[in-house]
VEXKOL-789792 format. One line per field, with one value per residue (C-alpha): residue in three letters; x, y, z. Coordinates in nm, 4 decimals. Last residue first. Example, Ala and Ser with C-alpha at 12.3 -4.5 7.8 and 13.67 -1.06 7.14 Angstrom:
% residues 2
code c(SER|ALA)
c1 c(1.3670|1.2300)
c2 c(-0.1060|-0.4500)
c3 c(0.7140|0.7800)
This chain:
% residues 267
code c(UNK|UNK|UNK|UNK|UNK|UNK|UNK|UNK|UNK|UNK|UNK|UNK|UNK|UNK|UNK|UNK|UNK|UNK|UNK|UNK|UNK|UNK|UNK|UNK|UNK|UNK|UNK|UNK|UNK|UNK|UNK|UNK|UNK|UNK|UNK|UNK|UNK|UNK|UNK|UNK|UNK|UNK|UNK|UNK|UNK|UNK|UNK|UNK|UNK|UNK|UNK|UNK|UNK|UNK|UNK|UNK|UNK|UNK|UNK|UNK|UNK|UNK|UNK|UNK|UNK|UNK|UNK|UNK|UNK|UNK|UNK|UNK|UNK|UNK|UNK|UNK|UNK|UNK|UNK|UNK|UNK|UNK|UNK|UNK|UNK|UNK|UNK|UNK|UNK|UNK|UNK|UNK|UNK|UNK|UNK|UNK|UNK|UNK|UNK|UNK|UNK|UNK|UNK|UNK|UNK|UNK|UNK|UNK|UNK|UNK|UNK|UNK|UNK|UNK|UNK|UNK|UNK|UNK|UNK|UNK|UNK|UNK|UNK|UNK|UNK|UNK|UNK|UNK|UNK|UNK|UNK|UNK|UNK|UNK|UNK|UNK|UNK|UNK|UNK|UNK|UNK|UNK|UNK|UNK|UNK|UNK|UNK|UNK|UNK|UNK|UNK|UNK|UNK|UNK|UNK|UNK|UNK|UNK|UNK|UNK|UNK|UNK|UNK|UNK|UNK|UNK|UNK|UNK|UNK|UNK|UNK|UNK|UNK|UNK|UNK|UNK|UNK|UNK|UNK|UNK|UNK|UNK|UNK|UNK|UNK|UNK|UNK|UNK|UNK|UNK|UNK|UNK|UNK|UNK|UNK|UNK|UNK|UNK|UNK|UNK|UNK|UNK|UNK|UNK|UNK|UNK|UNK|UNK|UNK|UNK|UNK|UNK|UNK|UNK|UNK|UNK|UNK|UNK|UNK|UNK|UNK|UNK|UNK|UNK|UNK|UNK|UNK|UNK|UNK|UNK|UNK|UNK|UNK|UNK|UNK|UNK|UNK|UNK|UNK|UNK|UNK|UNK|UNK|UNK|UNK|UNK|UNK|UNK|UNK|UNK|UNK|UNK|UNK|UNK|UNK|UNK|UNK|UNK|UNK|UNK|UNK|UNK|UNK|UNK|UNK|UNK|UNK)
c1 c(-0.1893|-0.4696|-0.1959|0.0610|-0.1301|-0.1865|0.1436|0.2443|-0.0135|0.1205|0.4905|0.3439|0.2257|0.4749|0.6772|0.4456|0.4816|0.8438|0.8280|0.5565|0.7904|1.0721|0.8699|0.7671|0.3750|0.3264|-0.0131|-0.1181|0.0739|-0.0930|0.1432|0.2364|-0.1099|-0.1954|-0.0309|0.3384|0.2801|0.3641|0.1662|0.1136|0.0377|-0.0802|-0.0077|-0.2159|-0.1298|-0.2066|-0.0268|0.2186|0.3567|0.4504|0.5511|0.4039|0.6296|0.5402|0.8651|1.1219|1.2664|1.1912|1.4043|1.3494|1.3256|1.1023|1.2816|1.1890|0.8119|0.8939|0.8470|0.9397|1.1904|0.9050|0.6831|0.3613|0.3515|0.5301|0.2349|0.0194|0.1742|0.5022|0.3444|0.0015|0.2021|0.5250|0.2503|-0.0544|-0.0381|-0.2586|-0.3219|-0.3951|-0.5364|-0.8808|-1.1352|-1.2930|-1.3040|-0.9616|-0.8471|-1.1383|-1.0143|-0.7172|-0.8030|-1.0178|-0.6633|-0.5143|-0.7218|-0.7217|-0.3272|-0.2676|0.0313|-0.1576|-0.2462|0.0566|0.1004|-0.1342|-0.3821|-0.5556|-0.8854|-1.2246|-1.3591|-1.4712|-1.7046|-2.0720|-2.2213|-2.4581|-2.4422|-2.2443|-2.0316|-1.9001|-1.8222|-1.6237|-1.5154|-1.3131|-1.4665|-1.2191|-0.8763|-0.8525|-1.0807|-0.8348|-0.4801|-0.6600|-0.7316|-0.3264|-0.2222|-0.4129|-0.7352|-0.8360|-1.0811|-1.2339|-1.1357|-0.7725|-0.5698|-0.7973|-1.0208|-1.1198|-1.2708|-1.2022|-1.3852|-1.6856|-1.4388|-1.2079|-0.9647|-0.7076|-0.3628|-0.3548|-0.6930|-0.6825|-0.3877|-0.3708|-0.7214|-0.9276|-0.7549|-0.6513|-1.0164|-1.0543|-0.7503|-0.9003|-1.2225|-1.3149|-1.0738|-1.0126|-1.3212|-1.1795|-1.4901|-1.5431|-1.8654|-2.0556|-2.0517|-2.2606|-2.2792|-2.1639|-2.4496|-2.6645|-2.6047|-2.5341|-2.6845|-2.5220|-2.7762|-2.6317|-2.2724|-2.4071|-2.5790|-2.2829|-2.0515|-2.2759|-1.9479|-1.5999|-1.4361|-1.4879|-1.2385|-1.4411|-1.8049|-1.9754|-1.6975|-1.7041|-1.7838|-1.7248|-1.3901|-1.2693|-1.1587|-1.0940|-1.1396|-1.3252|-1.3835|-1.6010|-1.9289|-2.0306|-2.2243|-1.9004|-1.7719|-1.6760|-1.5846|-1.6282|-1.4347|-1.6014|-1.3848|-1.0780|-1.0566|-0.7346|-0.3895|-0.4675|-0.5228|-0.6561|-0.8001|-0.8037|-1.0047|-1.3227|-1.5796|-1.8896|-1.8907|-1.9911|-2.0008|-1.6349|-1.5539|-1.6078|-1.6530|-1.8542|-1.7860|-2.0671|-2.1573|-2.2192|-2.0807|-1.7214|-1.6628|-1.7930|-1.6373|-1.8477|-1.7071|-1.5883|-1.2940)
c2 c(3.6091|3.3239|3.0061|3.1970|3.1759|2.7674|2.7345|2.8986|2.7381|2.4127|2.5149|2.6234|2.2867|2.0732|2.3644|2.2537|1.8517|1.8633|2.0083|1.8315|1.4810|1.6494|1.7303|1.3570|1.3443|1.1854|1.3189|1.5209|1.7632|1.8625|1.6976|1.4178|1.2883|1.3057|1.0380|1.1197|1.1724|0.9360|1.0544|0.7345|0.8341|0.5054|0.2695|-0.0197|-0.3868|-0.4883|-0.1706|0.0077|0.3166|0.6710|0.8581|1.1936|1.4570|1.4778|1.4702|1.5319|1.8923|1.9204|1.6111|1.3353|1.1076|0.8516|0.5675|0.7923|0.6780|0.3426|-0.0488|0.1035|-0.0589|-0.3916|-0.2498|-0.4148|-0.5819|-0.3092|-0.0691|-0.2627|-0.3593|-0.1262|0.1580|0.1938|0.1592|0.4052|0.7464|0.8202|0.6997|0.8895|0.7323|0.8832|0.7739|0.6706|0.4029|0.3569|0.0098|-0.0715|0.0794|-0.0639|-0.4209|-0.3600|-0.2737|-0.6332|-0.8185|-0.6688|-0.7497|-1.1122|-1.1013|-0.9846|-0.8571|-0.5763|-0.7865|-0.7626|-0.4097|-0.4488|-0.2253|-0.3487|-0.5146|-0.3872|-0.6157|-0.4010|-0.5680|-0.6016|-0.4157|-0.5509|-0.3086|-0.5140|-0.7180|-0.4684|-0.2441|-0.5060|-0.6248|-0.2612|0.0393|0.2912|0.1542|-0.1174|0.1028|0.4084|0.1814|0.0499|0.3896|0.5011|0.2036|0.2406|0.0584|-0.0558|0.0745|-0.0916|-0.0665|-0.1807|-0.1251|0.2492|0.3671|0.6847|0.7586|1.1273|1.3125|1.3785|1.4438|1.6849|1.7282|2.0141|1.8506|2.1544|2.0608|1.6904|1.6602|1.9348|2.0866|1.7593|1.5030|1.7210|1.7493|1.3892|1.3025|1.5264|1.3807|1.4218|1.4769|1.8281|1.9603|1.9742|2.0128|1.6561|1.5400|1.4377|1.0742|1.0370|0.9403|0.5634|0.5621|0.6841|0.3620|0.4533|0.6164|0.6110|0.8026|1.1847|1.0585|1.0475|1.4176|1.5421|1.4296|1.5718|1.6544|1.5357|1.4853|1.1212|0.9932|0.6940|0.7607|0.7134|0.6689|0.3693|0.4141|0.4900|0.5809|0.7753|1.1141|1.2919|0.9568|0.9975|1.4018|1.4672|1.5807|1.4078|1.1501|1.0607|1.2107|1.0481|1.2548|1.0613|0.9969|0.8355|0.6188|0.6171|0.3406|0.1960|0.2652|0.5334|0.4593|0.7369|0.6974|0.9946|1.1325|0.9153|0.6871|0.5906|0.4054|0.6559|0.4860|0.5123|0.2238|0.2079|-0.1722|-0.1414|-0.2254|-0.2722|-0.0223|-0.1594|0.0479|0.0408|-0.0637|-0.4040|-0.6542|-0.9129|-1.2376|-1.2492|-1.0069)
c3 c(-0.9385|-0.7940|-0.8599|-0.6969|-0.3510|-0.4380|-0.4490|-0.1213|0.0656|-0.0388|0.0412|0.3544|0.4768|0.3675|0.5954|0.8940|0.7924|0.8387|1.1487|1.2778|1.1761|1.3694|1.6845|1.7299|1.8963|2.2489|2.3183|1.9675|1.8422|1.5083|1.2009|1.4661|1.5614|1.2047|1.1063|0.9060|0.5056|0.2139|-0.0653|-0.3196|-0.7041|-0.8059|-1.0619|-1.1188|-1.1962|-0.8196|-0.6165|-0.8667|-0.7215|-0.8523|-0.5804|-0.4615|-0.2588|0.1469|0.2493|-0.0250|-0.0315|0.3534|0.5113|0.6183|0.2468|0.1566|0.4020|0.6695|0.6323|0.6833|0.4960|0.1614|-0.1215|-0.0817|-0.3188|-0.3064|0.0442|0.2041|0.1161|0.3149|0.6507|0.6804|0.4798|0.6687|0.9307|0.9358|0.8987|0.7061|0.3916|0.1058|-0.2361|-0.5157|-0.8393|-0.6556|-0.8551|-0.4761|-0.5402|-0.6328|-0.2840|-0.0699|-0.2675|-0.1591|0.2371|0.1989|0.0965|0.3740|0.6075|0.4949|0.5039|0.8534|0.9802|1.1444|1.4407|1.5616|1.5754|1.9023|2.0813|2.3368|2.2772|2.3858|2.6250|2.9035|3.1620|3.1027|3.4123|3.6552|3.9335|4.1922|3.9274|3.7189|3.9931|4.2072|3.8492|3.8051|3.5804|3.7951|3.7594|3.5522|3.3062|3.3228|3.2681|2.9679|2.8585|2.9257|2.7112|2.4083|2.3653|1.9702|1.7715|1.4777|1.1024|1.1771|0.9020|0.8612|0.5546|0.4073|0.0497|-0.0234|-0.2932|-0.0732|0.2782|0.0735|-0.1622|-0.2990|-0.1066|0.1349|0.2121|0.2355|0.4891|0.7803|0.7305|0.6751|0.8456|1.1394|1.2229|1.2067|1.4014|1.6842|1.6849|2.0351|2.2962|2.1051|2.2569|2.6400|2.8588|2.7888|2.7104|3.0234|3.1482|3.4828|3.8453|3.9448|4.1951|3.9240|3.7057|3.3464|3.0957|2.7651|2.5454|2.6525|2.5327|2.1317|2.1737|2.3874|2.1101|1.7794|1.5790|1.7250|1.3355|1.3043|1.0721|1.0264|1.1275|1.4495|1.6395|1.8458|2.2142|2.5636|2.5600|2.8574|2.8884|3.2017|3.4224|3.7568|3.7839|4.1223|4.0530|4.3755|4.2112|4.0244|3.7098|3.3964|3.0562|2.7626|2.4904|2.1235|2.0302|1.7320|1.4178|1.3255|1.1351|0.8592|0.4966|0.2738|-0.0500|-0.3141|-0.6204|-0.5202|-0.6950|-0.4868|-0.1930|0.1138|0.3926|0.4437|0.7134|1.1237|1.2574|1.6067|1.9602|2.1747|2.4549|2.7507|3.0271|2.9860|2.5721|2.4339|2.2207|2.0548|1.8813|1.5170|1.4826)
């Protein structure tokens, strides 16, 4: 992406990577980058949009932290009233969160020997938020108080066919020296892992049912073998929006098994 994109109310859109660049024990690869979500009210206190995004996340696999602080600095036209953090906490950094006690806990890491990164390392506008901004940030708005209008793209698996992207998520992965690698969901399979070992383009193709999801692979990416943990996206594995029961299932008794271990390792 080479020109600017900008959320409601101004605020650009920023690429979100690991910041942290020194050797890891894993290497996650989700799809793209989440926003910061804002609650809207108008100068009645009346609720506008429940949850809109306002901004990139401030790191990737943001976990929610320091919302209200990062919302606070977006001030926008009185008139229009005023973005509060949502009442709801789990509108903020909800894939984070899952990250870290669904995925990289059971599995023995965390966030300083993980090294994160998405397809898309910028967010993208699902259909419900674009359906928000038509609605209430419209041009009559835009244009009587000056606003930028909203440019963030929508969300399309198109743009995941995309060699250059690819090439820079490899070089992430070689980087981070990581023996493991962590997929989260059909995606990161379909456009990266695909592209190595063309048996996989799905999650399902790994096995559906409880004796294999979840089990490591050995995998050669570029000359190196990895051990690759095919896993559904964290939407599914905590029931988020329009999440598939079968996959949180699957994941819950993942889950247990891990818990299960790790109890007999302590007798």
């Amino acid at each position: 992406m080479t020109e600017p994109f900008y959320f409601p109310f101004g605020q650009k859109l920023k690429k979100v990577e690991q910041k942290d660049r020194t050797p890891k024990r894993v290497f996650v690869l989700g799809v793209y980058a989440s926003a910061v979500h804002a609650r809207w009210e108008d100068k009645n206190g009346k609720q506008k949009v429940s949850a809109l995004a306002i901004a990139s996340e401030p790191e990737i696999f943001w976990t929610g932290e320091n919302a209200e602080e990062i919302i606070s600095k977006i001030i926008i036209p009185e008139q229009l009233g005023r973005l509060t953090a949502p009442p709801n906490k789990i509108l903020n950094g909800p894939s984070g969160r899952a990250l870290d006690s669904l995925f990289l806990e059971p599995l023995g890491f965390d966030r300083k020997t993980a090294w994160l990164c998405d397809l898309l390392p910028e967010s993208r506008v699902n259909e419900k938020q674009r359906n928000a901004i038509d609605k209430h940030y419209s041009n009559s708005i835009i244009e009587k108080f000056g606003l930028p209008k909203a440019t963030i793209p929508d969300f399309d698996k198109a743009e995941l066919n995309n060699k250059i992207r690819r090439n820079e998520i490899l070089e992430e992965l070689e980087n981070s020296k990581a023996e493991n690698l962590i997929l989260l969901g059909d995606l990161p399979i379909k456009w990266f892992l695909r592209f190595y070992d063309n048996r996989f383009s799905r999650l399902a193709q790994f096995g559906i049912t409880e004796n294999k999801y979840g089990r490591q692979h050995e995998i050669r990416i570029n000359n190196k073998i990895y051990n690759v943990i095919p896993l559904c996206h964290p939407r599914q594995a905590n029931r988020l929006g329009n999440s598939n029961a079968k996959w949180g299932n699957l994941h819950d008794n993942w889950m247990k098994e891990k818990q299960q271990k790790a109890n007999k390792s302590y007798i």
